[in-house]
C-alpha positions as CSV (number, residue, x, y, z in Angstrom):
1,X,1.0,-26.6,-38.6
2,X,4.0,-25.9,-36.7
3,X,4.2,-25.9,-32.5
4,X,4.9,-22.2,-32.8
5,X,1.4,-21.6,-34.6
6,X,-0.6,-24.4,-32.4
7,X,1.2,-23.1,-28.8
8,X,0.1,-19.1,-30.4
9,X,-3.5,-20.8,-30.8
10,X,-4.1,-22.3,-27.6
11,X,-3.0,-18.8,-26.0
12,X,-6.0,-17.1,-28.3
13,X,-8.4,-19.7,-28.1
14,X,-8.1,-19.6,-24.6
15,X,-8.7,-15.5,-23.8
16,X,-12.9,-16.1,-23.9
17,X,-12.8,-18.1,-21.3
18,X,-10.2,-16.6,-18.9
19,X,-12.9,-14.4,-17.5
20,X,-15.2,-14.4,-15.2
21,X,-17.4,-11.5,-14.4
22,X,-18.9,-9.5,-16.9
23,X,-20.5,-5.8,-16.8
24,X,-22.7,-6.3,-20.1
25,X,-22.9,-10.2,-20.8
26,X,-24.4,-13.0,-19.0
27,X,-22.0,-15.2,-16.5
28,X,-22.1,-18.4,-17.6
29,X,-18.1,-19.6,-16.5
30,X,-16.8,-19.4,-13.0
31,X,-13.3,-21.7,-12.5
32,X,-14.4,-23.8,-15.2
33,X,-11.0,-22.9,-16.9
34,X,-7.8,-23.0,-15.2
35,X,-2.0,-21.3,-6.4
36,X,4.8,-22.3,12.5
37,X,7.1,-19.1,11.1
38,X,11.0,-20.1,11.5
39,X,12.0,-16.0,12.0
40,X,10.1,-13.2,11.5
41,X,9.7,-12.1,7.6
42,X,12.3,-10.3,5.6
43,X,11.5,-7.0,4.5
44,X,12.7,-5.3,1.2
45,X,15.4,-3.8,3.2
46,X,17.2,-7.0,4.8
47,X,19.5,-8.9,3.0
48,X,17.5,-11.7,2.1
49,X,16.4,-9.3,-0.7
50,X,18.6,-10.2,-3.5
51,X,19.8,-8.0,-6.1
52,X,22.4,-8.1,-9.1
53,X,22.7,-8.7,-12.7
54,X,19.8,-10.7,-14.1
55,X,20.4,-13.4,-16.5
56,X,18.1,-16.0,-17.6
57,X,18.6,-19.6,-16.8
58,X,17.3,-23.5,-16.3
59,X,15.6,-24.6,-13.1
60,X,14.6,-27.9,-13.9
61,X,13.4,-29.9,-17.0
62,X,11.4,-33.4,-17.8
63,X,14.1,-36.5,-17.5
64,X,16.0,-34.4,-14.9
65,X,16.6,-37.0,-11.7
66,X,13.9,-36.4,-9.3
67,X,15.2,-36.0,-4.9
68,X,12.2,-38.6,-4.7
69,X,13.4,-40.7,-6.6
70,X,13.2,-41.7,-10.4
71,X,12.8,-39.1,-13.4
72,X,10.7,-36.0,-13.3
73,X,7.7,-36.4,-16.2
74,X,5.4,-33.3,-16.1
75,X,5.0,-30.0,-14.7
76,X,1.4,-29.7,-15.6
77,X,-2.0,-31.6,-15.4
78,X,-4.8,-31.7,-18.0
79,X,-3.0,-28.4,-19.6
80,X,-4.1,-26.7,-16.6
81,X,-1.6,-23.4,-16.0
82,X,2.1,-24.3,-15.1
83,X,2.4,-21.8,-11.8
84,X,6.0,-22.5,-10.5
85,X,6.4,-19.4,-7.8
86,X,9.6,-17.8,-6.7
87,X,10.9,-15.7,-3.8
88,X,13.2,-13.1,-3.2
89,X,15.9,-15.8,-2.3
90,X,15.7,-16.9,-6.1
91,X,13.9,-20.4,-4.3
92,X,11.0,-21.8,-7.2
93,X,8.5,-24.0,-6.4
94,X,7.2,-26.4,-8.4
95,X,4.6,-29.5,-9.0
96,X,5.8,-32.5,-10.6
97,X,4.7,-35.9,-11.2
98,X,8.1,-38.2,-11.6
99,X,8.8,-41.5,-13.4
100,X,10.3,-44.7,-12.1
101,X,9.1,-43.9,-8.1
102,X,6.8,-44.6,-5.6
103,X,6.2,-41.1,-5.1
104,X,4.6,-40.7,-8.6
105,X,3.9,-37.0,-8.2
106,X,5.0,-34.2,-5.7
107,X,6.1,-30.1,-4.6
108,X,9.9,-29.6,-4.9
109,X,11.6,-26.6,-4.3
110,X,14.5,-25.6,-6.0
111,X,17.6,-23.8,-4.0
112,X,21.2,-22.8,-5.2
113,X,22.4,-26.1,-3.2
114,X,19.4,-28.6,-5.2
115,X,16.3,-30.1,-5.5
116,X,14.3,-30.9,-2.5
117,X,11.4,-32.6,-2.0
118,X,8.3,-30.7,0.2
119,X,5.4,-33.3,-0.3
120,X,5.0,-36.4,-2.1
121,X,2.4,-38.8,-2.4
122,X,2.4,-41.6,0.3
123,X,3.7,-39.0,2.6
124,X,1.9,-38.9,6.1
125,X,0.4,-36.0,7.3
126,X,-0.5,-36.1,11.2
127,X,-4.2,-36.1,11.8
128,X,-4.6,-36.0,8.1
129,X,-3.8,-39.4,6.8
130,X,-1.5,-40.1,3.6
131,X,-1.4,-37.6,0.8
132,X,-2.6,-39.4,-2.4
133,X,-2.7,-36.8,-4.8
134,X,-2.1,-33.3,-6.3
135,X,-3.3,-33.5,-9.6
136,X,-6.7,-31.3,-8.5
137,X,-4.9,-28.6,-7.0
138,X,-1.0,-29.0,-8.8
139,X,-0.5,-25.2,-7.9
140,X,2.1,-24.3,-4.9
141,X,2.0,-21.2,-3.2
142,X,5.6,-20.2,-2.2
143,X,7.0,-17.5,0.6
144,X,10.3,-16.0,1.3
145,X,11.0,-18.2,4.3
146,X,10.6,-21.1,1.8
147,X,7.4,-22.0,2.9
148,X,4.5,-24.1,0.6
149,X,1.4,-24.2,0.9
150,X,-0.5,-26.2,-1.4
151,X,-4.2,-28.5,-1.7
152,X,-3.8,-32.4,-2.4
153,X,-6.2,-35.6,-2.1
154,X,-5.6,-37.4,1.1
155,X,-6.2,-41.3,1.9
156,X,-6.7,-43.6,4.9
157,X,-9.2,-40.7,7.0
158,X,-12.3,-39.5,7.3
159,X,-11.1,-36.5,4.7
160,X,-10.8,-36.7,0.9
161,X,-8.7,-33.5,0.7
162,X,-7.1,-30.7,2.1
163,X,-5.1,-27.8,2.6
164,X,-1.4,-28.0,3.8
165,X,1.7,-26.3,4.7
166,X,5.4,-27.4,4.2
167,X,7.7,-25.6,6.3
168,X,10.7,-25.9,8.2
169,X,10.8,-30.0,7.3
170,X,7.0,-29.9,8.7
171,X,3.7,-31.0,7.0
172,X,1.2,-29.1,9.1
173,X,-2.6,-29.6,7.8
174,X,-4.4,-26.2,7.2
175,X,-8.3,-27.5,6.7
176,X,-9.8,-31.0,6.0
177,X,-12.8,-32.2,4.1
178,X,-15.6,-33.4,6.6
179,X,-14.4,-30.6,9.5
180,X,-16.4,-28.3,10.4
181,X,-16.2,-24.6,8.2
182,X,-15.9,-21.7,11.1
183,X,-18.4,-19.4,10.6
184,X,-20.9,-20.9,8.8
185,X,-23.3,-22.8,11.0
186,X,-23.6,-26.4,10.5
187,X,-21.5,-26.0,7.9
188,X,-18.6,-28.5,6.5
189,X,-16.1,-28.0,4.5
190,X,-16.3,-30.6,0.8
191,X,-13.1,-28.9,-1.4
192,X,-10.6,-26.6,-1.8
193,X,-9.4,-24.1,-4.3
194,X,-5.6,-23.4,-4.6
195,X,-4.0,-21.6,-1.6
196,X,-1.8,-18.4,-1.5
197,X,0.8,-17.4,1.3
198,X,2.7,-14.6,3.3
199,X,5.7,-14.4,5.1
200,X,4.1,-15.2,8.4
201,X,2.6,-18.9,7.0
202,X,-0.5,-17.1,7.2
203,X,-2.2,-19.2,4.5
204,X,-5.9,-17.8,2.3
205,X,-8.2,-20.2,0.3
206,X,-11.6,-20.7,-1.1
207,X,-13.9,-23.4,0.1
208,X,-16.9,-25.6,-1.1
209,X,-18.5,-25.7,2.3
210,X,-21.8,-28.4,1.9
211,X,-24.9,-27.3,4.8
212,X,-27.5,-29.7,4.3
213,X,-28.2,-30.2,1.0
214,X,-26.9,-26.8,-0.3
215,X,-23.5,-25.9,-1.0
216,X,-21.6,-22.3,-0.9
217,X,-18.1,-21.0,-1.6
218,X,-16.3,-18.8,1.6
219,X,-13.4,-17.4,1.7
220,X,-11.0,-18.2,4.7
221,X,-7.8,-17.3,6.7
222,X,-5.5,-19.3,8.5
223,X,-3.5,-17.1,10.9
224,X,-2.0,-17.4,14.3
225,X,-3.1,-21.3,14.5
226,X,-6.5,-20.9,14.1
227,X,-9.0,-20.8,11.1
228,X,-11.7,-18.0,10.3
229,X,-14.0,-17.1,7.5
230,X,-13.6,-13.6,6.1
231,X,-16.5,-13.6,3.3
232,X,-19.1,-16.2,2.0
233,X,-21.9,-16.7,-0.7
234,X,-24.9,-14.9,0.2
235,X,-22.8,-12.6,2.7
236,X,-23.6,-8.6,2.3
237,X,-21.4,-6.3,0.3
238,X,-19.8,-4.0,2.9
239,X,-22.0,-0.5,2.6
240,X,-22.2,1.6,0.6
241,X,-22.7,-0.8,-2.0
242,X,-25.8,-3.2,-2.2
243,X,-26.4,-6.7,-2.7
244,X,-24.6,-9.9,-1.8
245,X,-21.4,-11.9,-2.9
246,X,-22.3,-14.9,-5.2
247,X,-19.0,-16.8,-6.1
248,X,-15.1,-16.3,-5.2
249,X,-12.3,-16.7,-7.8
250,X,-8.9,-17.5,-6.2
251,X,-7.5,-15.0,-3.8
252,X,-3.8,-13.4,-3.0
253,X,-2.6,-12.2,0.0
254,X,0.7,-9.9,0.4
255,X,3.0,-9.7,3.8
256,X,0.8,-7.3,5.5
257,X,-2.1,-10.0,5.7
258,X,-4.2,-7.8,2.8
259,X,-5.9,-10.3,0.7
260,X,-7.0,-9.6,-3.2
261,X,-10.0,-11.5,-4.6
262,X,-12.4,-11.3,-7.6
263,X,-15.8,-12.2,-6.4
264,X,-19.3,-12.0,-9.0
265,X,-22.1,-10.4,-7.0
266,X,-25.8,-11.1,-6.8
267,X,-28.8,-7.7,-6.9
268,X,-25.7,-5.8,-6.7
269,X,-25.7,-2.6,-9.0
270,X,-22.3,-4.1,-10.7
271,X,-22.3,-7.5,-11.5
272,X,-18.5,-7.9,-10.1
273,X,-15.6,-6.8,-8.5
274,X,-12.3,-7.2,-7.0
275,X,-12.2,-7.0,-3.1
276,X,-9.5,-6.4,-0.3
277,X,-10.0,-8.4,2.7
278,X,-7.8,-9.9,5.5
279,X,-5.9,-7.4,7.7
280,X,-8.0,-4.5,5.8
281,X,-11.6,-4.0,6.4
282,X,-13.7,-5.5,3.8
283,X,-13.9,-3.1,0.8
284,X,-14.4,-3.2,-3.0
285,X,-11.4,-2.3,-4.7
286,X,-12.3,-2.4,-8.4
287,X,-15.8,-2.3,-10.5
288,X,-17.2,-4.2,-13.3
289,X,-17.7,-0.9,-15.6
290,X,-14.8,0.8,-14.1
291,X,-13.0,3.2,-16.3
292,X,-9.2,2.7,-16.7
293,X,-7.0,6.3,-17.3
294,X,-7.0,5.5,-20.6
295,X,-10.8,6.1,-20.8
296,X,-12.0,2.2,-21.8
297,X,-14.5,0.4,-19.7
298,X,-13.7,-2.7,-17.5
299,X,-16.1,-5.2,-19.0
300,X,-14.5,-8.4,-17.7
301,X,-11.7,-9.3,-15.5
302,X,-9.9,-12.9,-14.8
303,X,-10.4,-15.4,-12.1
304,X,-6.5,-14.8,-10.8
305,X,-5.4,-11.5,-9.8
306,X,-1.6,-9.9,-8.0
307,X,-0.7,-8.0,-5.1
308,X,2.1,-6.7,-3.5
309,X,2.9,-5.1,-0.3
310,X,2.1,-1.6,-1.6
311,X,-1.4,-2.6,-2.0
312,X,-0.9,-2.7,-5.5
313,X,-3.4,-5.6,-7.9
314,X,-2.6,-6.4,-11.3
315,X,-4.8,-8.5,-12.9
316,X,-6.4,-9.8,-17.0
317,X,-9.0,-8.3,-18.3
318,X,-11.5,-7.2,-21.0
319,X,-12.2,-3.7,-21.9
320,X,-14.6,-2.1,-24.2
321,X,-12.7,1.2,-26.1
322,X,-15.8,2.9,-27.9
323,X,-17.7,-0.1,-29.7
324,X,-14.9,-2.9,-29.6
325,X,-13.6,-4.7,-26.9
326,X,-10.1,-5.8,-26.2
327,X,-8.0,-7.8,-23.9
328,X,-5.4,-6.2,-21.4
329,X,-3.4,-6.4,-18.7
330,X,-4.2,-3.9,-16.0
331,X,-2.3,-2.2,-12.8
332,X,-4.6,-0.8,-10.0
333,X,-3.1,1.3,-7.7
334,X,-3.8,4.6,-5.6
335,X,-3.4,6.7,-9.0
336,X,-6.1,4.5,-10.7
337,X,-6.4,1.9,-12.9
338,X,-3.8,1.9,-15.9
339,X,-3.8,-0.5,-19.4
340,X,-0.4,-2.1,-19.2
341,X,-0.8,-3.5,-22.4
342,X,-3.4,-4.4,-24.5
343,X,-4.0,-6.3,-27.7
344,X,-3.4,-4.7,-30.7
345,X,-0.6,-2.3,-28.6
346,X,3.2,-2.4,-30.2
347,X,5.1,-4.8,-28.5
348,X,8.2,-3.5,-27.5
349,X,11.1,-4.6,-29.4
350,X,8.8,-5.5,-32.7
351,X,5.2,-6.8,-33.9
352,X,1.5,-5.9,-32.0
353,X,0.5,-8.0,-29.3
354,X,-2.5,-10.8,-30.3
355,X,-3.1,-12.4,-26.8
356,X,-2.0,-12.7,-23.4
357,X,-1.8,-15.5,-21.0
358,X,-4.2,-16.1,-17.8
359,X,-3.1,-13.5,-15.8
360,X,0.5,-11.6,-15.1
361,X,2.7,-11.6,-12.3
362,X,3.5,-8.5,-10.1
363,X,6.4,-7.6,-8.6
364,X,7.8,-5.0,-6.2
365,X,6.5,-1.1,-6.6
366,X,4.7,-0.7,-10.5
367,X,6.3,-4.0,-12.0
368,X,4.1,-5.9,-13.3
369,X,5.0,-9.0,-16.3
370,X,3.0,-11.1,-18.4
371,X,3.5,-13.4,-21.3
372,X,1.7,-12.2,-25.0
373,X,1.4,-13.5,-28.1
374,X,2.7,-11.3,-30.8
375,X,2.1,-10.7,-34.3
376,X,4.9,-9.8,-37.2
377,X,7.5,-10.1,-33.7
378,X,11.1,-11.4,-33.3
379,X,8.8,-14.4,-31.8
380,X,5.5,-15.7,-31.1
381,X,5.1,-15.2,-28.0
382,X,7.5,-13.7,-25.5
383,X,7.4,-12.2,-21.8
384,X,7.4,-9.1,-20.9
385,X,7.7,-7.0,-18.1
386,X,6.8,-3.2,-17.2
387,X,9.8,-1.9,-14.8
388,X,10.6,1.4,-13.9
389,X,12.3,2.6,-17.2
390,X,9.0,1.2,-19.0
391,X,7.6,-2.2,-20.8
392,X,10.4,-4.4,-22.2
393,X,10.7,-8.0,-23.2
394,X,12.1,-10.6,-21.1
395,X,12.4,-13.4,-23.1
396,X,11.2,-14.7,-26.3
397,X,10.5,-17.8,-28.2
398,X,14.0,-18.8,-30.4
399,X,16.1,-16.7,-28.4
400,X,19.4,-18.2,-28.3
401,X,20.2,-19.8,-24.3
402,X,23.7,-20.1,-22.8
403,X,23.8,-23.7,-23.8
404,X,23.7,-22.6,-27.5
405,X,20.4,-23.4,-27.9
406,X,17.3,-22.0,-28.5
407,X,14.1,-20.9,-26.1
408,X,11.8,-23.2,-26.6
409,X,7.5,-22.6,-27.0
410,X,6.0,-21.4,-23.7
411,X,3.8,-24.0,-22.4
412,X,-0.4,-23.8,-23.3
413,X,-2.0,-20.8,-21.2
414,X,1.4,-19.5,-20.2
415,X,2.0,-17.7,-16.6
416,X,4.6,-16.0,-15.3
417,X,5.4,-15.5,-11.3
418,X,7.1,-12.9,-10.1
419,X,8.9,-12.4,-6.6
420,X,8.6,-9.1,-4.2
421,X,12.3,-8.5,-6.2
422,X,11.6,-8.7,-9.5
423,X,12.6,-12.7,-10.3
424,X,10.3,-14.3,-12.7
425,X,9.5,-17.8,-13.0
426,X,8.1,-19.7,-16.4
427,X,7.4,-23.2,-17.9
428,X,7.9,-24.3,-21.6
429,X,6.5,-27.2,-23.6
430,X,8.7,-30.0,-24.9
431,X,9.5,-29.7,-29.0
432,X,10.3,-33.1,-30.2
433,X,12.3,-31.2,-33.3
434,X,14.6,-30.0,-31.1
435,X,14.9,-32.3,-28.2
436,X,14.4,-30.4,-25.5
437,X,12.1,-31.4,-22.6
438,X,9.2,-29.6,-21.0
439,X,11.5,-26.8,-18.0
440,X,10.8,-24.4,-15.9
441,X,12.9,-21.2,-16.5
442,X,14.6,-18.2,-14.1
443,X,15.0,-14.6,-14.7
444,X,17.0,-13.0,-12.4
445,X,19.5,-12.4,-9.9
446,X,21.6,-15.5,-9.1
447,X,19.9,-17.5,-6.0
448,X,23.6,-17.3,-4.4
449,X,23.4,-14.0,-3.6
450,X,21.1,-14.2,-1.3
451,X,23.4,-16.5,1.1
């Protein structure tokens, strides 16, 4: 079997159980399967927003020399998702554990002028101890201003883990195992779920908190210094609706503090939903059972979802079209909720589309891209992106590079990022054939131009 066909697989085998909440079958999988301001945040309209030709090219690949020392080795862990985020400066952020160093694993960022290190293990965090590991939480969350927030294991405290923030040369600690959870009486907080970031270092997570002997997820916001919970298991829906919120997938949050969420509900009339939180009042944005404009039902939707700072969410999903049901991508916005693509649509540029990856990125306005396996294609899988002239491919496996080789297979349960201009961020697997090395890839405006 070639990688082609196995990488093509792994992308199908894995759509069952990229969803969560389900409007007509039992919920059995949540998260069991697979992210001090320096000046005031850039806006579309300042010339940190970069713009240009795109063009498509290497950010950094296994064997590369790692800024900590030794070799980078892997991108990924356990064939969890490769999320390597990207900002309107054409900056990627990146996990990676490295070869030949005392820090054996680490987030790096990658600028026009290098590789940096953010935070490695054996670093010291003030009031947090040493950070001793990334490999539960290997997803960075990345902001214009080049700041990082990410989850690792820490050592030498009280704590076993935490949330943090790189930025401006500072490791400042978010939230610690063993303090207390705000909001939640004689609560304290056990783990963390992968963070997510604005322009103002205003950082969003889900917690385990542990009260007594129970435990319960919560949803929190760090802003202005301090630490509050927005939502947590058991909580009320916000009226009209009935019920209460039962678990949290992971959240995003856009640069006007409005924070995205997929939540499954308990004695609720829908089963789940995704929510806006955060500088908004707390509302439900989208129903399990929902109908998109194309007429099909939302019957599931996936534990990650997008947003951008026109409020728009873009997430994976199943629908149900009269008595089948099929995988798409989908765009909420004011005007409803559209079917970017689904499976079994005409790919453009050749073939039907067979699968898509965990969930797409979103970029400014309607943009939203995604990465699909495709049937009878110029590829097996490729990504694509919906822009304002309509759905194109990006990039595509065997597509000749500028190095005259080939693009190689996109890494297991492939996801793409996207900045608030349009860059996009990707990782593919090494292919022993050929010799290359597992890389993360660019597509867009060169970084330079925004200096």
């Amino acid at each position: 079997m070639t990688a082609a066909r196995v990488n093509r697989g792994a992308l199908l085998g894995g759509a069952s159980t990229r969803v969560l909440v389900a409007a007509v079958a039992v919920l059995a999988l949540w998260g069991s399967v697979l992210w001090a301001y320096l000046a005031p945040p850039p806006t579309a309209n300042e010339s940190r927003a970069i713009s240009g030709p795109s063009s498509l090219r290497l950010v950094v690949s296994a064997g590369q020399s790692s800024p900590a020392g030794g070799k980078f080795n892997r991108f990924d862990v356990q064939t969890q998702p490769i999320v390597a985020p990207v900002n309107a400066r054409g900056h990627v952020a990146f996990y990676a554990s490295v070869m030949r160093s005392k820090t054996t694993e680490g987030i790096f960022l990658a600028t026009e002028q290098g590789l940096f290190k953010l935070a490695g293990v054996g670093d010291t965090v003030s009031g947090a101890g040493v950070l001793s590991e990334f490999a539960g939480h290997p997803v960075p969350a990345l902001n214009d201003l080049d700041g990082v927030a990410f989850g690792a294991a820490v050592a030498r405290a009280s704590a076993t883990e935490g949330v943090f923030l790189a930025s401006g040369g500072r490791l400042t600690t978010i939230a610690l195992s063993g303090n207390d959870a705000p909001g939640i009486p004689n609560g304290t907080f056990a783990e963390f779920d992968s963070p997510t970031i604005d322009n103002w270092n205003d950082v969003a997570f889900v917690a385990t908190v542990r009260r007594g002997r129970e435990t319960l997820q919560a949803l929190y916001l760090y802003a202005g210094g301090k630490l509050r919970k927005l939502v947590a298991e058991g909580d009320r829906l916000p009226p009209p609706q009935r019920g209460a919120f039962e678990k949290f997938g992971v959240p995003a949050i856009n640069n006007k503090g409005v924070i995205a969420f997929p939540a499954v509900l308990d004695h609720a009339a829908v089963l789940g939903g995704i929510f806006l939180a955060g500088s908004r009042d707390l509302r439900l944005l989208l129903a399990a059972g929902a109908v998109t404009q194309g007429g099909d039902m939302l019957v599931q939707f996936s534990e990650h979802v997008a947003i951008n700072d026109d409020d728009n969410v873009a997430l994976s999903a199943h629908v149900r079209s009269g008595a089948t049901i099929k995988e798409s991508v989908l765009l909420v916005t004011p005007e409803g909720v559209a079917e970017v693509a689904s499976v079994g649509d005409s790919a453009p540029g050749g073939g039907t589309f067979s699968a898509f990856g965990p969930w797409p990125g979103l970029g400014p306005g309607k943009m939203v891209a995604f990465v699909a396996g495709v049937e009878d294609g110029p590829g097996p899988i490729g990504l694509y992106a919906l822009r304002s002239n309509g759905l194109g491919p990006v990039a595509m496996v065997g597509q000749p590079l500028p190095d005259g080789k080939v693009l190689p297979n996109f890494v297991i349960n492939p996801v793409v990022s996207a900045a608030s201009n349009g860059a996009l961020t990707f990782a593919t697997m090494a292919e022993p054939a050929s010799g290359q090395p597992n890389s993360i890839y660019y597509f867009g405006p060169s970084p330079a131009a925004a200096n």
